[in-house]
N, C-alpha and C positions, 0 to 999 in steps of 0.2 A: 684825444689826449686829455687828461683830467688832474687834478689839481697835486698828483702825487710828483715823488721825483722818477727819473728815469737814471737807468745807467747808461755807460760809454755806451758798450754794445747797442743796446735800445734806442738812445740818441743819433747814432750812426745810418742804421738799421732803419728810421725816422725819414734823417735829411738827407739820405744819403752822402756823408761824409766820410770820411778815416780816422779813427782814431785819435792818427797823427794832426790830424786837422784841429780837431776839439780842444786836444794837449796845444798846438799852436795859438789858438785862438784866447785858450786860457793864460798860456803865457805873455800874451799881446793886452793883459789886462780886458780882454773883450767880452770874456766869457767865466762867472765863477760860481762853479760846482762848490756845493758843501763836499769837504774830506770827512770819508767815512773810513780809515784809515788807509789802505791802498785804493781804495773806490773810488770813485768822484760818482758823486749824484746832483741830476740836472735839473734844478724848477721849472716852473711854469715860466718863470723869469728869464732864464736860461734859453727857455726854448724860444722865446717869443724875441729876445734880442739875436738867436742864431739865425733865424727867420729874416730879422733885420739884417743881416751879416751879410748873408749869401746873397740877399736881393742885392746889395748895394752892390755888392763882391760881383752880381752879373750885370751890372748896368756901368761897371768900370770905374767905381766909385774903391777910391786909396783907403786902405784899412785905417789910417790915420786919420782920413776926414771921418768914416763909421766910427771910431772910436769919440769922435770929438759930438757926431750928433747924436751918441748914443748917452753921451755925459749929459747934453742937454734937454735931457729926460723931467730931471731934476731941477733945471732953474724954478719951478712952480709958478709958471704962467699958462696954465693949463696948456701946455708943448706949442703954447705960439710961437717962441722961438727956436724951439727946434722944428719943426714946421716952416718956418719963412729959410731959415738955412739949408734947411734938405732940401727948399725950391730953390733955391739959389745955387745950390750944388749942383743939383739935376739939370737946369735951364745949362749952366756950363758944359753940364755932359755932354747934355744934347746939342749944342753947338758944335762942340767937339766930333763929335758921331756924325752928323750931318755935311761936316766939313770934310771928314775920311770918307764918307761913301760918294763924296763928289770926285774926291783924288781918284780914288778906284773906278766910279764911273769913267772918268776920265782917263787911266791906265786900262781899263777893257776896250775900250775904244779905238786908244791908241794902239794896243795888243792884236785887234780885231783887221783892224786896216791894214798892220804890216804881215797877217800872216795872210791876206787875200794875195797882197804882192806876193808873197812865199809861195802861193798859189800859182798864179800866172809866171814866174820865175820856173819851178818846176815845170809846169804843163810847158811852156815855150820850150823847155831842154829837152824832154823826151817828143814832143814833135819833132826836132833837130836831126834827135837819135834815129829816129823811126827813119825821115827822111835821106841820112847818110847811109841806110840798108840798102 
């Protein structure tokens, strides 16, 4: 990618997104193409906060928090502080994330153990069957 802009299509075609995604995005204040009358053309800017977007967007991070550490671009402390708050966000993630794969551990487990009973339930019935022959 190089310092030119890109259209929808090419941006899409890129991150693999939708259209509707980019128009979303740009509506959410997150994202802003230069209007080239119906066009939207995408920076280098563009591309590198969409970049931002989707990562955050896959680590379960609320558009609203990417919104808020993508403003903190700008405070001019060379992004220390948007740096200590995307750790701070993340450390919660991941608390988060850690906490559900325990639940789920914990629901396979449980799930695991009741269908062995399902097991020996069944096999016990068709013994039964077998036996009233």
């Amino acid at each position: 990618m190089t310092d030119k802009t890109m259209t929808i299509r090419e941006m899409c075609d890129a991150f693999d997104v939708t259209p509707r995604t980019l128009r979303f995005y740009e509506a959410k204040e997150l994202l802003f193409p230069i209007r080239d009358g119906q066009k939207r053309l995408f920076t280098r800017r563009d591309r590198a906060r969409l970049k931002l977007i989707l990562r955050g967007k896959r680590f379960g991070f609320s558009l609203e928090e990417i919104r808020q550490l993508l403003d903190l671009y700008h405070v001019g402390d060379q992004q220390q502080t948007q740096l200590s708050r995307t750790y701070e966000i993340a450390q919660q993630r991941l608390d988060d994330l850690i906490r559900q794969r325990d639940e789920l551990d914990t629901a396979i487990a449980d799930l695991q153990e009741q269908m062995k009973w399902g097991e020996k339930i069944i096999a016990s019935q068709k013994n039964q069957t077998r036996a009233a022959e």
